[in-house]
N, CA, C and O of each residue as an XYZ file, in Angstrom:
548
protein
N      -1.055    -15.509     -6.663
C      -1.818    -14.376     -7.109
C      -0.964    -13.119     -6.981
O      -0.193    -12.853     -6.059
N      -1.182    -12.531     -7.857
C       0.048    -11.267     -8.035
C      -0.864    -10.374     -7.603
O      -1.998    -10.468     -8.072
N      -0.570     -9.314     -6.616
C      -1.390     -8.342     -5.410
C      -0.542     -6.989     -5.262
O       0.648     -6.911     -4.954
N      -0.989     -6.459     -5.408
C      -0.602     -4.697     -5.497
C      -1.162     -4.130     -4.051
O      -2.349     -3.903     -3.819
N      -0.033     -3.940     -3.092
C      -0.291     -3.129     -1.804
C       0.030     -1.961     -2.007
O       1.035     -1.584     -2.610
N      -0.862     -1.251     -1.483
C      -0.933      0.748     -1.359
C      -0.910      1.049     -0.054
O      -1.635      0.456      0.745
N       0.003      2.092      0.332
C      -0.379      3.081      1.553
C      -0.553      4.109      1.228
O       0.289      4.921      0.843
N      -2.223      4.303      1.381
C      -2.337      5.267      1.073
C      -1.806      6.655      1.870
O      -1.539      6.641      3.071
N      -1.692      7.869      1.015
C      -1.240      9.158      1.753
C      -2.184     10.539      1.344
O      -2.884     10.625      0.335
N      -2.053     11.345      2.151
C      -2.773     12.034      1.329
C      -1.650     13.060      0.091
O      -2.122     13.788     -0.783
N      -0.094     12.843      0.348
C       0.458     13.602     -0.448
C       1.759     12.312     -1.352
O       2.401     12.359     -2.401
N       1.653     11.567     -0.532
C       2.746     10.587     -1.332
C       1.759      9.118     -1.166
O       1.086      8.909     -0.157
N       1.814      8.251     -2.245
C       1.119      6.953     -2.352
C       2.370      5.768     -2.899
O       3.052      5.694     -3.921
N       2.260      4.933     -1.658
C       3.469      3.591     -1.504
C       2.771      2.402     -2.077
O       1.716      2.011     -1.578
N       3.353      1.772     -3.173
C       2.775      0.655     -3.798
C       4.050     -0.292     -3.782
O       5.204      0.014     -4.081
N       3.658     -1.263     -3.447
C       4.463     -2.649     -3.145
C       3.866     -3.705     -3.827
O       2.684     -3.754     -3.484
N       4.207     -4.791     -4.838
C       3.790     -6.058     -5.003
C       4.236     -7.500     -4.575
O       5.173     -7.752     -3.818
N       3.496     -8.305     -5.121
C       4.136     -9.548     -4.569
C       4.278    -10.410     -5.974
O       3.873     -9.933     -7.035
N       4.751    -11.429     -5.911
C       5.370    -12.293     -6.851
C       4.152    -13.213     -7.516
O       3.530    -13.659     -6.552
N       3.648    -13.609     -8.542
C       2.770    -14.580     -8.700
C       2.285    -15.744     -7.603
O       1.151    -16.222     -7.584
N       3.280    -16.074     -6.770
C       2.900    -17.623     -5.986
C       2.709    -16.695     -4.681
O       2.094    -17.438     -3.917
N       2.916    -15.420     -3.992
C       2.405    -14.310     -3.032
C       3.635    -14.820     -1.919
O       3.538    -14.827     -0.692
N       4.743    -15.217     -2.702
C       5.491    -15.216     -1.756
C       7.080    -14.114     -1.387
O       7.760    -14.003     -0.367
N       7.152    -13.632     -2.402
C       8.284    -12.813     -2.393
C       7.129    -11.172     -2.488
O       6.216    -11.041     -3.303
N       7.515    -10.168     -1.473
C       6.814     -8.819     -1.458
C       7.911     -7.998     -1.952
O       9.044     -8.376     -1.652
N       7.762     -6.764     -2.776
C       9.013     -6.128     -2.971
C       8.046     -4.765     -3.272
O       6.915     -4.522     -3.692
N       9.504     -3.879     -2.668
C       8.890     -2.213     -2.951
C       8.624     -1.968     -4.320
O       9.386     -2.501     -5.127
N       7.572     -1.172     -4.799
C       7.653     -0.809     -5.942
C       8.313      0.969     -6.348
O       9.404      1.327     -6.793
N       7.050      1.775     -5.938
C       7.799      2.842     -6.200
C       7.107      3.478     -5.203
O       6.359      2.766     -4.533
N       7.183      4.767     -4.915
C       6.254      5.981     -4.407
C       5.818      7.132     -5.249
O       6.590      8.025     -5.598
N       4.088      7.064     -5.680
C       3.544      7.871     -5.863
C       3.279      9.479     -5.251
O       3.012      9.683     -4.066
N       3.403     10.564     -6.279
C       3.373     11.599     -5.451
C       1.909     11.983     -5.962
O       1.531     11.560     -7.055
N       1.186     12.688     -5.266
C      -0.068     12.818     -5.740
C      -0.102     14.104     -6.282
O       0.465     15.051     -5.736
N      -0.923     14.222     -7.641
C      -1.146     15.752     -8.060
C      -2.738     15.891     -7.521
O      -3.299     16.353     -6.528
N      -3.174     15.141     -8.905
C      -4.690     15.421     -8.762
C      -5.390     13.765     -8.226
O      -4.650     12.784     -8.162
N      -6.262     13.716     -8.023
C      -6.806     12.264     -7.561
C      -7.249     11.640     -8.990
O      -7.325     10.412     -8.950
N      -7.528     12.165    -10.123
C      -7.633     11.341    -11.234
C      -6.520     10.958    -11.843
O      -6.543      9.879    -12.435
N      -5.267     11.778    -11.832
C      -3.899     11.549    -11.917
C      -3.569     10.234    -11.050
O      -3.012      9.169    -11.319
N      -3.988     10.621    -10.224
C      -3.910      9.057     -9.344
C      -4.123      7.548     -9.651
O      -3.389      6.564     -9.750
N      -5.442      7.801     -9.757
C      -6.245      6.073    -10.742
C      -5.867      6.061    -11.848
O      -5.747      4.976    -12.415
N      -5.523      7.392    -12.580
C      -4.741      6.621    -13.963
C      -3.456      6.281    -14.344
O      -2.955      5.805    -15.363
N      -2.873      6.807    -12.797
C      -1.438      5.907    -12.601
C      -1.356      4.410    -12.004
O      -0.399      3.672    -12.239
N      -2.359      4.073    -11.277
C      -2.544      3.638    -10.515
C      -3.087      1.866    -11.361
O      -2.679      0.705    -11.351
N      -4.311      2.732    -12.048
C      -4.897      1.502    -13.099
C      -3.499      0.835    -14.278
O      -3.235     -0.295    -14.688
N      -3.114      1.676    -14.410
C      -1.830      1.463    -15.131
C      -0.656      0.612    -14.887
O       0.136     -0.065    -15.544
N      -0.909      0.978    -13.496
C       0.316     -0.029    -13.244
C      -0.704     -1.298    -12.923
O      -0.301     -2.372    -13.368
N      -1.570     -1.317    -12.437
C      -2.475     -3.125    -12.558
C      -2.274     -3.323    -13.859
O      -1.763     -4.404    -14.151
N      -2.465     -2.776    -14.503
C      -2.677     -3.304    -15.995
C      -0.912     -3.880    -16.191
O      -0.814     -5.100    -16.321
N       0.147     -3.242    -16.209
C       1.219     -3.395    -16.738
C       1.859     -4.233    -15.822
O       2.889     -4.706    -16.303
N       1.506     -4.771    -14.095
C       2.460     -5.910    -13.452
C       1.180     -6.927    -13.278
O       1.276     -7.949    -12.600
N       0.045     -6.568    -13.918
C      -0.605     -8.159    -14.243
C      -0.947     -8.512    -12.914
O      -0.657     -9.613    -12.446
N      -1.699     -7.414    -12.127
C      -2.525     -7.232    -10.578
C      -3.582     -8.267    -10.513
O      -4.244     -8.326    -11.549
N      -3.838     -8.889     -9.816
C      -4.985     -9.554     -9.818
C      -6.089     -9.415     -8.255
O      -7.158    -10.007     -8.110
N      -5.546     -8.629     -7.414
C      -5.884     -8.201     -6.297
C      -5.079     -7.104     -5.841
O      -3.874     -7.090     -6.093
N      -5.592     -6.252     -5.241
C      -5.368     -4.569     -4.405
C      -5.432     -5.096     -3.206
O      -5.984     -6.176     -2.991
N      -4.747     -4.222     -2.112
C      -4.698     -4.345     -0.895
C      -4.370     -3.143     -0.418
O      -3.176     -2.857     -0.507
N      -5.107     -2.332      0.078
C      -5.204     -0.524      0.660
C      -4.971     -0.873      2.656
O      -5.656     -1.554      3.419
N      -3.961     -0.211      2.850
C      -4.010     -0.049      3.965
C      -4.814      0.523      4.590
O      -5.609      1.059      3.818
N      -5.241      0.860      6.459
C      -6.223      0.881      6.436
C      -5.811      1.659      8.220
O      -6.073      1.262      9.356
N      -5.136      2.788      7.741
C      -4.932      3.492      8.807
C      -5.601      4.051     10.162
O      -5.747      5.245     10.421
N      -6.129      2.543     11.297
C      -6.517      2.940     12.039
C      -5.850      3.574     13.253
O      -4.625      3.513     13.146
N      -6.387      4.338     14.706
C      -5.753      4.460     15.307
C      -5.723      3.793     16.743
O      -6.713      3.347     17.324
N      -4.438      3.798     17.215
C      -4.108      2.730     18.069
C      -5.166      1.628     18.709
O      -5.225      0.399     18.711
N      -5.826      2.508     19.154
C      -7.428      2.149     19.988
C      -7.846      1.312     19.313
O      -8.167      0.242     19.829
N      -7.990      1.533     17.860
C      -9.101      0.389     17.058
C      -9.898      1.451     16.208
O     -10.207      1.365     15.020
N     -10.211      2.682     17.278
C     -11.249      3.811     16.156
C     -10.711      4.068     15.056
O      -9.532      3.772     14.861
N     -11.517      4.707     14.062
C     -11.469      5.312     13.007
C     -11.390      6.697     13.181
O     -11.966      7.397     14.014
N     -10.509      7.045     12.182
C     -10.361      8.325     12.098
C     -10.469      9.279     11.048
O     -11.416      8.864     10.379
N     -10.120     10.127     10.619
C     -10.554     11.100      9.653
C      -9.548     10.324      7.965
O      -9.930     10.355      6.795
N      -7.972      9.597      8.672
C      -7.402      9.559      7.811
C      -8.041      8.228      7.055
O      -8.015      8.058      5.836
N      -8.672      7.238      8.112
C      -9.090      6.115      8.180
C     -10.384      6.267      6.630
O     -10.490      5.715      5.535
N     -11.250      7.475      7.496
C     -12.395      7.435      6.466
C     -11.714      7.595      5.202
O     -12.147      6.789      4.378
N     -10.708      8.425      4.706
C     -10.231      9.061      3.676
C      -9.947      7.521      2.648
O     -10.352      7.289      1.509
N      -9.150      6.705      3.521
C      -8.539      5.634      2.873
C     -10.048      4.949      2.427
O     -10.504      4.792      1.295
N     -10.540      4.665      3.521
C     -11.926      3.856      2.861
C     -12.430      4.588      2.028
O     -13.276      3.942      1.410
N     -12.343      5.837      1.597
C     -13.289      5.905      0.738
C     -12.255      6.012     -0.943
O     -12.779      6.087     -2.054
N     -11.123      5.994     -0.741
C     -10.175      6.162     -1.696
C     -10.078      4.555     -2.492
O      -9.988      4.383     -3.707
N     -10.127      3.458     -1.408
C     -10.745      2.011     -1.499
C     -11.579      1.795     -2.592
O     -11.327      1.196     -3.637
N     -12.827      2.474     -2.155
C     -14.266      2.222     -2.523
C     -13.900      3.229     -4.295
O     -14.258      2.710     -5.352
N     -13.343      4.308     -4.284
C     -13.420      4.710     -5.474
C     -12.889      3.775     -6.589
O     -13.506      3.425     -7.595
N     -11.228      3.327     -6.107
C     -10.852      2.440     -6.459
C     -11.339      1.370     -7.159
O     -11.057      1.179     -8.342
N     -12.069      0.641     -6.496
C     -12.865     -0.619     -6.407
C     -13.757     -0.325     -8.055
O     -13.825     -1.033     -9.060
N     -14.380      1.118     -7.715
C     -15.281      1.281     -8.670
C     -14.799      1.454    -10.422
O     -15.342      1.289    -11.515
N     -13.539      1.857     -9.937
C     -12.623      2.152    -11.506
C     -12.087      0.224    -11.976
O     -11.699     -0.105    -13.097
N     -12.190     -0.462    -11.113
C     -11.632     -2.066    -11.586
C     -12.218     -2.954    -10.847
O     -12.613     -2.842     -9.687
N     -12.285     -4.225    -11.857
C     -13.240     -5.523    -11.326
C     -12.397     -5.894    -10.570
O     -12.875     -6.759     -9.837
N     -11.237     -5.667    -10.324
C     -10.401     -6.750     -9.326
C     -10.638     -6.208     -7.625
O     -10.739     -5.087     -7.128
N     -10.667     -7.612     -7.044
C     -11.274     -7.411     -5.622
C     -10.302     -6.264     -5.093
O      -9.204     -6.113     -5.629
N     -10.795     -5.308     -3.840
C     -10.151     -4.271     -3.683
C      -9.805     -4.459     -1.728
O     -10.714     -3.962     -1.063
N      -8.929     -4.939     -1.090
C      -9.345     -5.125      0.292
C      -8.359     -4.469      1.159
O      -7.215     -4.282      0.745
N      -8.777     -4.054      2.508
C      -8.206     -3.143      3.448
C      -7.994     -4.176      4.256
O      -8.459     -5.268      4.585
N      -7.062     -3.383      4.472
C      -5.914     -4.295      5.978
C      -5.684     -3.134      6.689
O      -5.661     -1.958      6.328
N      -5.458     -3.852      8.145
C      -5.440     -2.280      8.950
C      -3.546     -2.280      8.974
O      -2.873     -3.299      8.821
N      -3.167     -1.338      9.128
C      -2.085     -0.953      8.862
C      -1.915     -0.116     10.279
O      -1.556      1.058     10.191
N      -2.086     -0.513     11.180
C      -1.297      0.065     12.149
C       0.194     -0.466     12.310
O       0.778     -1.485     11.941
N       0.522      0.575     12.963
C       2.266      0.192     13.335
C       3.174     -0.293     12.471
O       4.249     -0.847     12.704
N       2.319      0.124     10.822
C       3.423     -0.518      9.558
C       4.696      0.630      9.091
O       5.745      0.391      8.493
N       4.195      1.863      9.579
C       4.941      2.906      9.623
C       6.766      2.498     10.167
O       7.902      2.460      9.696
N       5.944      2.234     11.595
C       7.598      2.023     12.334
C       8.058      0.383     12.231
O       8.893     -0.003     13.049
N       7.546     -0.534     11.282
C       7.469     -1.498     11.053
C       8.744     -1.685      9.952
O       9.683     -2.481      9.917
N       8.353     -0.639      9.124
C       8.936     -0.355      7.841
C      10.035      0.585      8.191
O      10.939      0.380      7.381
N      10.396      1.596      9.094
C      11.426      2.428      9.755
C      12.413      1.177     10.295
O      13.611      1.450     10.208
N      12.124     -0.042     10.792
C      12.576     -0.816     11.655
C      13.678     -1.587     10.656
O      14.810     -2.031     10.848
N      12.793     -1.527      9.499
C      13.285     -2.589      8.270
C      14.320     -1.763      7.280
O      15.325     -2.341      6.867
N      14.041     -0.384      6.910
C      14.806      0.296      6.682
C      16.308      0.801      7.334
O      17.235      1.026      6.555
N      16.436      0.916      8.365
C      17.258      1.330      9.277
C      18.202     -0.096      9.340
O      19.415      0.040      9.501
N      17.527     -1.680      9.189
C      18.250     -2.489      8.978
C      19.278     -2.766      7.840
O      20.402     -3.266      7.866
N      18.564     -2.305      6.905
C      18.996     -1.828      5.126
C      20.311     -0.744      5.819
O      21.331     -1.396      5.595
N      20.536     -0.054      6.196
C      21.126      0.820      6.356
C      20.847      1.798      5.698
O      21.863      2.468      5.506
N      19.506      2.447      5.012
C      19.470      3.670      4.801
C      18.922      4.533      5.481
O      18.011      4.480      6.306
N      19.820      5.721      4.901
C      19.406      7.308      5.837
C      19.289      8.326      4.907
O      19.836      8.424      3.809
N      18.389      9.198      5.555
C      18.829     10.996      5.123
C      17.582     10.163      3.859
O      17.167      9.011      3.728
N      17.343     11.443      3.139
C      16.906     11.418      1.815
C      16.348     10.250      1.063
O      15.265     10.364      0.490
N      17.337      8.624      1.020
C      16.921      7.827      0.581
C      16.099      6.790      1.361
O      15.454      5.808      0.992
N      16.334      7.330      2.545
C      15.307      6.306      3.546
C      14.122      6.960      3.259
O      13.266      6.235      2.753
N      13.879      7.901      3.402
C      12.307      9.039      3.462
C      11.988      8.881      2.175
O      10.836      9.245      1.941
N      12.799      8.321      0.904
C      12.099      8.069     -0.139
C      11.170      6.632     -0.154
O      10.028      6.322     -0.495
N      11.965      6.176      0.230
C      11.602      4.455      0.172
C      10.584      4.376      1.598
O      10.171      3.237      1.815
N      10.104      5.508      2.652
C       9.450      4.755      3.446
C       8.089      4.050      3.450
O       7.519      3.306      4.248
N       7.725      4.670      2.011
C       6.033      4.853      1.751
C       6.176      3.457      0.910
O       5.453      2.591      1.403
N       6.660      3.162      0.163
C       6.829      1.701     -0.349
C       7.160      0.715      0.249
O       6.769     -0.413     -0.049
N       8.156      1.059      1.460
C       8.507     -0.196      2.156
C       6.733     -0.631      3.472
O       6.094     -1.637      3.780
N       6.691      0.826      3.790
C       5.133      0.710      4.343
C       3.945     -0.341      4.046
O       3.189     -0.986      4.773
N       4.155     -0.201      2.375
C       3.496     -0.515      1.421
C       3.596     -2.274      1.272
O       2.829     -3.186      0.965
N       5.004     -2.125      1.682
C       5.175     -3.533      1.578
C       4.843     -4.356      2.706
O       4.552     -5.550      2.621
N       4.893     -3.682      3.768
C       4.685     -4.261      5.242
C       2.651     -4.845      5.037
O       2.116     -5.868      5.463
N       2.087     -3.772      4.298
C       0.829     -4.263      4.798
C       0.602     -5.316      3.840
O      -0.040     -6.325      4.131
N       1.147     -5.094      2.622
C       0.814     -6.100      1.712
C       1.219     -8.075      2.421
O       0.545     -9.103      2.365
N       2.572     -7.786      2.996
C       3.275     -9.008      3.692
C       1.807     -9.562      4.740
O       1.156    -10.597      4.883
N       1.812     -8.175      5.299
C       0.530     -8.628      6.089
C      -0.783     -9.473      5.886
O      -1.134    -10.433      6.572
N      -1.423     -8.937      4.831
C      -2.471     -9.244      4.058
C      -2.312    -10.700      3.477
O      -3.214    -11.513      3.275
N      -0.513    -10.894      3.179
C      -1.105    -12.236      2.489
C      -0.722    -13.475      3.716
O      -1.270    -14.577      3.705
N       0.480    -12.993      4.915
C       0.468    -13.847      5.972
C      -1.207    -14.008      6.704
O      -1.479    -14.936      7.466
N      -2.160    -12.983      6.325
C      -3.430    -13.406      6.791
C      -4.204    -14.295      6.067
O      -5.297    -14.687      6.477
N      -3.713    -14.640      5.018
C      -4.976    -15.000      4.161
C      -4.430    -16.674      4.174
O      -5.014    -17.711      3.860
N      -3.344    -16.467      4.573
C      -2.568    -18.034      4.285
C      -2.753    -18.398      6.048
O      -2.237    -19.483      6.317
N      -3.007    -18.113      6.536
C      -3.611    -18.602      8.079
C      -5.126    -18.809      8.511
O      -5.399    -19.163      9.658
């Protein structure tokens, strides 16, 4: 199943996919956000054009487990989501994908400029990896 992972941001948005058989994850790009309808119609666009068949929104809780302000934001960015396309729409919590993805980058050897570009996609990719090592367990 070909699956489109997002981290969401409130100023940059990281989309990562996976391969038809959900085994190869790869960065896609990083979204910068203007307007939030600018958003879903970049967003629907690219489901439409890599042939998405499932979303996967990270799900920025904090350490503890609570929810937080950024937490609600994502759920409800989810739920809008959801409402613009029939394809199932699901949250994964995304803690610690941040320095997950810093960990993985820094292995890459990038720095300066091109690491901080790629962190929101590689992010992106961490929860997506996540999501489907859960679903296959």
């Amino acid at each position: 199943m070909r699956a489109l992972g997002i981290d969401f941001g409130l100023k940059r948005v990281g989309l990562a996919v996976c391969d038809p058989t959900g085994t190869l994850v790869s960065p896609l790009r990083t979204l910068t956000r203007s307007t939030r309808q600018a958003l879903f119609d970049e967003l629907l666009k690219i489901i439409q054009d890599e042939s998405i068949e499932a979303v996967v929104v990270g799900l920025p809780l904090a350490l503890s487990g609570e929810e937080t302000l950024t937490t609600r934001q994502a759920r409800n960015f989810a739920e809008s989501l959801g409402r613009r396309t029939e394809l199932p729409v699901h949250l994964m919590d995304e803690r610690l994908t941040s320095a997950q993805a810093e960990e993985e980058l820094n292995a890459a050897g990038l720095r300066g400029k091109k690491r901080k570009a790629a962190l929101d996609s590689q992010a992106a990719t961490v929860i997506l990896r996540s999501w489907l090592d859960s679903a296959i367990s």
